[in-house]
C-alpha positions in Angstrom: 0.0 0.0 0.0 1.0 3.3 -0.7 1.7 5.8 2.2 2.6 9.6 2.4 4.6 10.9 5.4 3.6 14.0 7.2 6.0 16.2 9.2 4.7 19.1 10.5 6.9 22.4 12.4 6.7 25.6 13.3 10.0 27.3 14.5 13.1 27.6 13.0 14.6 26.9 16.4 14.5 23.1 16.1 16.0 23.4 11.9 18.1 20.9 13.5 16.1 18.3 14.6 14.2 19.1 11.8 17.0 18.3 9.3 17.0 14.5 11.1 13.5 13.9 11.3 13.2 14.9 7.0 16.4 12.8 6.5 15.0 9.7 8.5 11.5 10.1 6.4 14.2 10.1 3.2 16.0 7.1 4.0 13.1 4.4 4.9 13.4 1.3 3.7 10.0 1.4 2.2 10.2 4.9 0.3 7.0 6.8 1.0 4.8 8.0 -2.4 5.3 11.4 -1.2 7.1 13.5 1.7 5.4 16.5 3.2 6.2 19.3 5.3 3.8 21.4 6.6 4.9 24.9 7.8 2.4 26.3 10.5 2.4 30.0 9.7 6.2 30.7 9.1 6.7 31.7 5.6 10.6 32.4 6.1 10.8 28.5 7.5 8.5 27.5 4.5 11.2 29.2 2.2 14.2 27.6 3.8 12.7 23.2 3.9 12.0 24.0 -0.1 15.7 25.3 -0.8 17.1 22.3 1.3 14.7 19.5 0.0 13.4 20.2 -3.7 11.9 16.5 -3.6 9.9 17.2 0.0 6.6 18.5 -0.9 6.1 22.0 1.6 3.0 23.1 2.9 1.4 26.1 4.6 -1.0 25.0 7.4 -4.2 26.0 6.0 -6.5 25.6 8.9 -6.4 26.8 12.8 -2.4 27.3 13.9 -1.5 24.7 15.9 -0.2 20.7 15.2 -3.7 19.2 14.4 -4.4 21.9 11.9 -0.8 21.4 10.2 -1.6 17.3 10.5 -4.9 17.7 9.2 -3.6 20.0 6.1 -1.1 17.4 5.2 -3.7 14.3 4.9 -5.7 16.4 3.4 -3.2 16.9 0.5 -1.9 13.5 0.2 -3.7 11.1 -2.2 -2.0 7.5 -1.0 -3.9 4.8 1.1 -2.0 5.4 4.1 -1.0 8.6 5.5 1.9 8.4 8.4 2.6 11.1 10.7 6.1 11.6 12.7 7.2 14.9 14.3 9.8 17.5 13.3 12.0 16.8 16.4 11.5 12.9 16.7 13.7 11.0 14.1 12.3 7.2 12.6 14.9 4.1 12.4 15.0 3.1 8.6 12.2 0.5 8.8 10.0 2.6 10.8 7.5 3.0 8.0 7.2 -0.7 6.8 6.8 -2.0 10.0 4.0 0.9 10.9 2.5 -0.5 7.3 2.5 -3.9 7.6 -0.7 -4.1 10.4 -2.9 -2.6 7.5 -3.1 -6.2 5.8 -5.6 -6.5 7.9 -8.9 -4.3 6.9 -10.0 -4.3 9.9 -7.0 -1.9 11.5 -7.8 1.7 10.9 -4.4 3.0 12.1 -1.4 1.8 13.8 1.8 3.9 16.0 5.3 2.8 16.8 7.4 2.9 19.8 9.5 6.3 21.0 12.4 6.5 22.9 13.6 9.1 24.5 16.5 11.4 23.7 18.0 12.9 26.2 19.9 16.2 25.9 20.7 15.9 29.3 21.2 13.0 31.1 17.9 11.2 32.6 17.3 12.0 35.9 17.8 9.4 37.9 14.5 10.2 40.2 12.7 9.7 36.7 10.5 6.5 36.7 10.1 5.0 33.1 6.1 4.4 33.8 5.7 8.0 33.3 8.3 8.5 30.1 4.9 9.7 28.6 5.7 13.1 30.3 8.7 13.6 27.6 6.4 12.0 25.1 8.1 8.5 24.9 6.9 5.2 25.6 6.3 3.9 28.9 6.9 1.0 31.1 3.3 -1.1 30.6 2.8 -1.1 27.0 2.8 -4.0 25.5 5.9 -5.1 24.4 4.6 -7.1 21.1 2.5 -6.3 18.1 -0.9 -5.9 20.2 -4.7 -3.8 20.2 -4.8 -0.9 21.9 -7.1 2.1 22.8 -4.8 4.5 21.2 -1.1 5.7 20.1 0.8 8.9 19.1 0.8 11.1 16.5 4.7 11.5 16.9 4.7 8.0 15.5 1.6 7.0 13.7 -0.4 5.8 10.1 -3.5 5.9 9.6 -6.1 4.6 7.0 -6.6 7.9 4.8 -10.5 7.9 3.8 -12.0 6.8 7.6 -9.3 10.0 9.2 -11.2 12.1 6.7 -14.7 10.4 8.0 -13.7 11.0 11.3 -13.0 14.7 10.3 -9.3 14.4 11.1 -7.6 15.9 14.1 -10.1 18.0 16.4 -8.6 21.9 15.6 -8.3 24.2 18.5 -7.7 21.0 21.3 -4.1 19.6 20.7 -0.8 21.1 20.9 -0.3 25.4 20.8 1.8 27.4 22.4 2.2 25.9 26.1 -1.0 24.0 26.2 -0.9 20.6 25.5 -4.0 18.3 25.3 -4.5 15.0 23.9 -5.3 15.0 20.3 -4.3 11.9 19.2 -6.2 9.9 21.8 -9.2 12.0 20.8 -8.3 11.1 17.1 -7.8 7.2 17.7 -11.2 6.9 19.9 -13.0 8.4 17.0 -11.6 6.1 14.4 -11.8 2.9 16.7 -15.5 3.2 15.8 -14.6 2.1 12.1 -11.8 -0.6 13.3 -8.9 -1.2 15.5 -6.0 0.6 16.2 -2.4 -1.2 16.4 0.5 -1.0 18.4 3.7 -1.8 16.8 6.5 -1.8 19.1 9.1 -2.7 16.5 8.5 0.7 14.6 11.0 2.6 16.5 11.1 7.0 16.5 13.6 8.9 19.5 12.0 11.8 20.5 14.0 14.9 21.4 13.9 15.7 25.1 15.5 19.0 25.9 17.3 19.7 29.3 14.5 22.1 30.8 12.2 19.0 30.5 14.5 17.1 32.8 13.5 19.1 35.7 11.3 18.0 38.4 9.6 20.7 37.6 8.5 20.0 34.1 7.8 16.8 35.7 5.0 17.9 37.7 3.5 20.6 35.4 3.3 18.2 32.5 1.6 15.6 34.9 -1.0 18.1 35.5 -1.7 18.9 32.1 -2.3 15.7 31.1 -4.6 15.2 34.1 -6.6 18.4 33.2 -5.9 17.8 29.3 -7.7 14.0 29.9 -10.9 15.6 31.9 -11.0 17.6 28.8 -11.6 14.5 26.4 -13.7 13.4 28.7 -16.0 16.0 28.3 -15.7 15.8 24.7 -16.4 12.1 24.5 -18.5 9.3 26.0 -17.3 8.6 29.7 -17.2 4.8 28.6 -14.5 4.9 26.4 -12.4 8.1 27.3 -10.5 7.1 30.2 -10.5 3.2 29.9 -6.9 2.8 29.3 -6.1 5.4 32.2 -8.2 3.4 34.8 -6.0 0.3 33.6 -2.7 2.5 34.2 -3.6 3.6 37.6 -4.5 0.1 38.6 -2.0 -1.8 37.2 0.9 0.1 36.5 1.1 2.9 39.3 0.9 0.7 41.9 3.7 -1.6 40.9 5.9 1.1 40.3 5.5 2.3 43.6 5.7 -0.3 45.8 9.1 -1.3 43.9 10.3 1.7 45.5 9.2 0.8 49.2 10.6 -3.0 48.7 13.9 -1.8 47.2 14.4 0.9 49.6 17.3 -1.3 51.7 18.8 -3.2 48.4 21.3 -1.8 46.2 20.5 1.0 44.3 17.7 1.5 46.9 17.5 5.2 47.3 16.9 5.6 43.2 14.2 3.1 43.3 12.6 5.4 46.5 13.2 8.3 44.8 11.1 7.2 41.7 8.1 5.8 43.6 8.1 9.7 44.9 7.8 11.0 41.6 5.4 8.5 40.3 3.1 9.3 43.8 3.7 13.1 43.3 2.9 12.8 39.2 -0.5 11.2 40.2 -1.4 13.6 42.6 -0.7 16.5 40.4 -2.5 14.8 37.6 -5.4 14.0 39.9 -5.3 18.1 40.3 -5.3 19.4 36.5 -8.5 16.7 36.2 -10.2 18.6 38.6 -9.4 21.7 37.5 -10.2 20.2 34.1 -13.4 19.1 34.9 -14.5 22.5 36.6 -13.2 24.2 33.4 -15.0 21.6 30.8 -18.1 22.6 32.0 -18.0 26.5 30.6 -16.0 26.3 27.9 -17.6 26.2 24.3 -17.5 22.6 22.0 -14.5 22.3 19.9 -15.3 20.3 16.4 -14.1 17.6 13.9 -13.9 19.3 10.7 -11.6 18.1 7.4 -12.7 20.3 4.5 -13.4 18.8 1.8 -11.6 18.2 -1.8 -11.9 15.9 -4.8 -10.8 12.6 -3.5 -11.0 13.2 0.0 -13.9 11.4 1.7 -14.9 13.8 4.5 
């Protein structure tokens, strides 16, 4: 099957980690039909990706600024089967793409995501529990560690079936990533889409994502906890109660408590104080998730209905 990768950006700040995550999309083992960049509202960047890259395909975001606008503008350009998405500061191993692909043999999978490791600019802290790598957008300790089902995956590392995203009316504009609020937009994308199919986890299709040093701070830590607590009483409000926060029950019965009563058993073994240490930040990343969920909830109530909307164009299903 045919497959376009997107790449979206914004800032000529991260040209670098742009540079790698073009050249990884270049140098797939399965070559793509079609590279494309979407800009989000930066004409000088726009200028610069087509002088570098005359065979990468560069787009202005034509919808709301933000990622699921630029995402959205890019499916809705492509004209493949498949459309993958990977972000401008994560950078995909050479069969990335084929193994993201090969799920879609069966009809029923609507769209499938890859691992992500984490790429430290500074070294991880050691306080840092891998359950909660999703804080630095990587993948975390409980996911499944073969090809399985799941609820939902990243848009860092994803493909999707072309014609039921543009059903679905692609990523909601307005909830995802811009500026310093972060909700999550690909979970809201994949619960849409499960209702056509399944979604697929593919551990073997391997991105690092970029992790600067000021999100190695405990600080970070904490605030991005809390965003995703009040981020996920958002989606809650947008979606049935039944099928928003299934997975997160399973994490907070399963994998939080494991993690921290590691710490409390390993406190006298070797290594000890580390293992203590991370059962306090996994307790403390809760707690201030449990916050932003409140605060989420108490905010979900006034604020205004955000929609789905592709627009249309000849070939596009919408």
């Amino acid at each position: 099957m045919r497959v376009t990768i997107v790449i979206a950006c914004y800032t000529d700040r991260r040209w670098g980690r742009l540079v790698r995550a073009v050249n990884s999309a270049r140098g797939q083992t399965l070559r793509p039909a079609e590279i494309v960049v979407v800009v989000d509202h930066n004409d000088a960047l726009r200028a610069r990706i087509a002088r570098t890259w005359p065979d990468v395909t560069v787009l202005t975001n034509t919808s709301t600024r933000g990622a699921s606008g630029a995402r959205n503008t890019g499916a809705l350009h492509a004209s493949t089967e498949l459309v993958a998405f990977l972000d401008d500061d994560a950078r995909a191993r050479p069969n990335w793409l084929a193994r993201l692909v090969t799920p879609f043999a069966n009809p029923r999978v609507v769209g499938t995501g890859g691992a992500v490791e984490p790429d430290w600019d500074a070294r991880r802290p050691v306080w840092f529990p891998p359950e909660f790598d999703w804080v630095v957008g990587a993948s975390y300790r409980g996911l499944p560690e073969r090809t399985s089902v799941v609820r939902n995956v990243w848009a860092e590392s994803m493909a999707v079936r072309r014609d039921v995203f543009a059903r679905c009316g692609g990523f909601r504009v307005g909830f995802g990533k811009l500026g310093q609020h972060s909700r999550p937009e690909d979970t809201d994308l994949c619960i849409r889409m499960a209702h056509e199919g399944i979604w697929v986890y593919e551990p073997g299709a391997v991105v690092t994502h970029h992790v600067p040093a000021e999100r190695s701070t405990f600080g970070f830590f904490v605030r991005r906890s809390y965003a995703e607590g009040r981020g996920k009483a958002e989606l809650e409000a947008l979606l049935p109660a039944s099928t928003a926060l299934h997975s997160e029950r399973e994490y907070l019965r399963r994998v939080v408590p494991a993690a921290a009563l590691d710490g409390v058993r390993g406190a006298f073994r070797p290594g000890g104080l580390r293992r203590a240490a991370r059962s306090g930040a996994v307790l403390t990343g809760v707690a201030a998730a449990g916050v932003g969920f409140v605060r989420g909830r108490l905010a979900a109530g006034r604020a205004p209905a955000l929609r789905t909307e592709l627009p249309t164009a000849p070939g596009v299903a919408a």
